[in-house]
C-alpha positions in Angstrom: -54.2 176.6 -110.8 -52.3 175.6 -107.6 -51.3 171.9 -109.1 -50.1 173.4 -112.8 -47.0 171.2 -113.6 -44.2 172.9 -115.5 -42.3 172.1 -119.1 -39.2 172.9 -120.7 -39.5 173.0 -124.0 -42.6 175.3 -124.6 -42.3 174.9 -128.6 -42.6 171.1 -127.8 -45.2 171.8 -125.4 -47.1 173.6 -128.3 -46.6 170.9 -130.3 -48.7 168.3 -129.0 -51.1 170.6 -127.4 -54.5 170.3 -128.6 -56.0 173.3 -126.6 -55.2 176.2 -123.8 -56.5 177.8 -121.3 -56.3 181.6 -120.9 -56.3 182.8 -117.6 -56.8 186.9 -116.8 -55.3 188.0 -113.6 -58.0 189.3 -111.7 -56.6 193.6 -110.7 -57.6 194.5 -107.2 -56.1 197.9 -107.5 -58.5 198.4 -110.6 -61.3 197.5 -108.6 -60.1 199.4 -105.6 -58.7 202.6 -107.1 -60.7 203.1 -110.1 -57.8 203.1 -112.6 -57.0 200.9 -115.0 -53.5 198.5 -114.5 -51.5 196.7 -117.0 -53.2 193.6 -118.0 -51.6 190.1 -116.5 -52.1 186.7 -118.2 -51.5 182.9 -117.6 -51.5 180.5 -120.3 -51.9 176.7 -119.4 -52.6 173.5 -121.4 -54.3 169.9 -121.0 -54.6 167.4 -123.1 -57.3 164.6 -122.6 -57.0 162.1 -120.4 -54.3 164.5 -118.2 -55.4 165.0 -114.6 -53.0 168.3 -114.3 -52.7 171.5 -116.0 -49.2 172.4 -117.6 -48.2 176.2 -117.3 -47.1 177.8 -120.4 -46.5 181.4 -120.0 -47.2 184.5 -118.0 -47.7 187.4 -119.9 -47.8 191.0 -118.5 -49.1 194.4 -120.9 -46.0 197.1 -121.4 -48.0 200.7 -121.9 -48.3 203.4 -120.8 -50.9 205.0 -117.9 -52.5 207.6 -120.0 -53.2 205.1 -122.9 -54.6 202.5 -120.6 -56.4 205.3 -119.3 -57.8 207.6 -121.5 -58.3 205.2 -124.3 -61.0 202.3 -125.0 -59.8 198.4 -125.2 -59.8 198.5 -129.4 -57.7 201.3 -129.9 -55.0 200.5 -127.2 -51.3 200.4 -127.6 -49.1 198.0 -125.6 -46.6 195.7 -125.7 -47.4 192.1 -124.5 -44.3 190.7 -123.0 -44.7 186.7 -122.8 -42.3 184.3 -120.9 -41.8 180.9 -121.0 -42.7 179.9 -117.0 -40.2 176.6 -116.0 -41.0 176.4 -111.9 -43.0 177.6 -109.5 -41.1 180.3 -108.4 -42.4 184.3 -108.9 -40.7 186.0 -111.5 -42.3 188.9 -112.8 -39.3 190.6 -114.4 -40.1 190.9 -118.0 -38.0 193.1 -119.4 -35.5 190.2 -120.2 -35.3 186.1 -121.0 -38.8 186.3 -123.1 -40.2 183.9 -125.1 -42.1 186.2 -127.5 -43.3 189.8 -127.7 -46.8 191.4 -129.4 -46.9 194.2 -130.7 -50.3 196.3 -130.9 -50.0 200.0 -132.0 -52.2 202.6 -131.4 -55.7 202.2 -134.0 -58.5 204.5 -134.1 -61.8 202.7 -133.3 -63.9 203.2 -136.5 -65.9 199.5 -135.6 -65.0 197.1 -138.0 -63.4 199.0 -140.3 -60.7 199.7 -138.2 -58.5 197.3 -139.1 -56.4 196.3 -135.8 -53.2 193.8 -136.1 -51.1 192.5 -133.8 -47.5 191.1 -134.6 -45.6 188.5 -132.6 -41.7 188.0 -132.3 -39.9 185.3 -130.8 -37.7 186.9 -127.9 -37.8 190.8 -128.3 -39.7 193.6 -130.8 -36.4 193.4 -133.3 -36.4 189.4 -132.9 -37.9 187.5 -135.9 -41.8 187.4 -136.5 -43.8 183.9 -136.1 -46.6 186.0 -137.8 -49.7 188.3 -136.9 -53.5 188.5 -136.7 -55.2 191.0 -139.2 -58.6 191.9 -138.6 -60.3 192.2 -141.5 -63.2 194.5 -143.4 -66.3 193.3 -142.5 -69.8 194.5 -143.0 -71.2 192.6 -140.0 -69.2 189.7 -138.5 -66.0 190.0 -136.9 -63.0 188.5 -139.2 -59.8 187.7 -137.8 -56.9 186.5 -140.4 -54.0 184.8 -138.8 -50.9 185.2 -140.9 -47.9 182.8 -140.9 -44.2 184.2 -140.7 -43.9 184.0 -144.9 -47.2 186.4 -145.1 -49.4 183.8 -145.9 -53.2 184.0 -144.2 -53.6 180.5 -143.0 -56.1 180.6 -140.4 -59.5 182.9 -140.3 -61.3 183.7 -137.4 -65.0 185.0 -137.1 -67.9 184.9 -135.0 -71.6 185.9 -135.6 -72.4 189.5 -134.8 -75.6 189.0 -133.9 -75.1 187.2 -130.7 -76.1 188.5 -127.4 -73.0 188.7 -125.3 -71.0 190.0 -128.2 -72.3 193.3 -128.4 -73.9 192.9 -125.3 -71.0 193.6 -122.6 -72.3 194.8 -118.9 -75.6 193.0 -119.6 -76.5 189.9 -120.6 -73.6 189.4 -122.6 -71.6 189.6 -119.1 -73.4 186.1 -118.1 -72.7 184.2 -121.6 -70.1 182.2 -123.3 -69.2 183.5 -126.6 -67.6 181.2 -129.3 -65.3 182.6 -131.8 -65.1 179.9 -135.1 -61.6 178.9 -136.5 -61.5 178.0 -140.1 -59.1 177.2 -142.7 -57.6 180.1 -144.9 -59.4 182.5 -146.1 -63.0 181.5 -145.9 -65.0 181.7 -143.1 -68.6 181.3 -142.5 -70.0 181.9 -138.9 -73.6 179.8 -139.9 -71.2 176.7 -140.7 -70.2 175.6 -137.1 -69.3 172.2 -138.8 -66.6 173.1 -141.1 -64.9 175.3 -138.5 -61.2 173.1 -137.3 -61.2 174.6 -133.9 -62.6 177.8 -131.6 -62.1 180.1 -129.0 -64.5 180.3 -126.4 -64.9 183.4 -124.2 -65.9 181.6 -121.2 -68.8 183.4 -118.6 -66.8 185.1 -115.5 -70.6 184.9 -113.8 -71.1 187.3 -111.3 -67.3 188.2 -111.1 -68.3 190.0 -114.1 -70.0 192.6 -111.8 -67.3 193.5 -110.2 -64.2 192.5 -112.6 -63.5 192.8 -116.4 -61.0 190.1 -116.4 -61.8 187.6 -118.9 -61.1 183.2 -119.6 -60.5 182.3 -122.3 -60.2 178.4 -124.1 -58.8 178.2 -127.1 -59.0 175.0 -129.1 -56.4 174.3 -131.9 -56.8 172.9 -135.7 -55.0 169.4 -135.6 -53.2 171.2 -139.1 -51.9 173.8 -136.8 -47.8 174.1 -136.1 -46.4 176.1 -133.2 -46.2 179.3 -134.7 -49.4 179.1 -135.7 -51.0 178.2 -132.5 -49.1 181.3 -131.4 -50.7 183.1 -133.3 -54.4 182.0 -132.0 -53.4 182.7 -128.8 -52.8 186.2 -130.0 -56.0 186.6 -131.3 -57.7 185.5 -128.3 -55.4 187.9 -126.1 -56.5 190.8 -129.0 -59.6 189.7 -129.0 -59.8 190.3 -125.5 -58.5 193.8 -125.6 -61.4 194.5 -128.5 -64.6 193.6 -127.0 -64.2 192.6 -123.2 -61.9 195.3 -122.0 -64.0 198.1 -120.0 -62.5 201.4 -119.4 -64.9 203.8 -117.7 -62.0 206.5 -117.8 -61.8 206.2 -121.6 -62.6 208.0 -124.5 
């Protein structure tokens, strides 16, 4: 987004944001070589009635070749380093002057039993925690919890299992939108589109997705939701992802 203005004050920024846009770096050398790359992210907001898109954050993966490698998108390890982007000039050292830092450890894939989290801190991995996404036991549908900083779950996340797209990657699926449902607390209910407060939507790449698994993503916020907690949906789109739209041919 060549015309992206800039901000400041990202937490402010946050703030009045009502939704963002997730952009995945699209990895020529993947597509090239064969191999899989770090993953490379670009987070931008507009609010209605804006002409231009503000720029949030870049965010590059930390890990390491042979996990990114030799292991599928839901049970990869990394290290998302994310930083607050003020001008137009290229920066991409992230190993210092961060905004915040996700941590996702290495989780055998056992489906949706599996249980995956991913915890954010503000500024490094020993900096203090604005919360983390949970995925929880489910017989079917996905369920995403988003937990505050205090341990509370105040967001849930889910989506209907059934959809084609979902399970569907690298064939129909590829060509389809697929909308996750935000919901209040602990319930959720994927049949009650209504009562959700906001969404993600996994937006269809089109025919890129032939030759590309980078992903968009738009994530629209619950007018309850504070900074840290829109954070916090952001990481569970980014894990989200990393889960279901990440393809490996090298893994195992």
């Amino acid at each position: 987004m060549a015309n992206a203005k800039f901000t400041e004050d990202p937490m402010k920024s946050l703030a009045i944001a009502k939704s963002v846009f997730i952009k995945q770096t699209i990895e020529w050398v993947e597509m090239i070589a064969g191999y899989e790359t770090p993953n490379r992210y670009q987070v931008y907001y507009k609010n209605p009635g804006e002409t231009d898109y503000t720029m949030l954050f870049s965010c590059r993966e930390m890990s390491d070749y042979f996990y990114r490698n030799c292991c599928s998108g839901e049970s990869r390890p990394f290290i998302l380093n994310i930083k607050h982007v003020q001008n137009s000039e290229r920066n991409d050292d992230f190993s210092k002057e961060l905004f915040a830092v996700l941590d996702r450890p290495f989780q055998l894939s056992l489906c949706c039993f599996c249980g995956p989290e991913l915890v954010g801190h503000f500024k490094a991995l020993d900096g203090p925690t604005f919360g983390k996404v949970v995925q929880a036991m489910s017989i079917c549908d996905p369920v995403y919890h988003i937990y505050n900083s205090s341990g509370k779950i105040v967001y849930s996340i889910t989506t209907d299992c059934l959809k084609c797209g979902f399970f569907c990657r690298g064939s129909c699926g590829m060509f389809d939108p697929i909308t996750f449902l935000i919901f209040e607390g602990e319930n959720f209910d994927s049949k009650q589109i209504n009562s959700a407060t906001g969404k993600i939507i996994k937006h269809s790449m089109g025919l890129q997705s032939l030759i590309s698994d980078s992903d968009n993503f738009e994530v629209f916020f619950p007018i309850t939701a504070k900074p840290e907690d829109k954070m916090n949906i952001i990481s569970c789109a980014l894990l989200i992802d990393y889960l279901y739209f990440e393809e490996n041919p090298n893994s195992i």
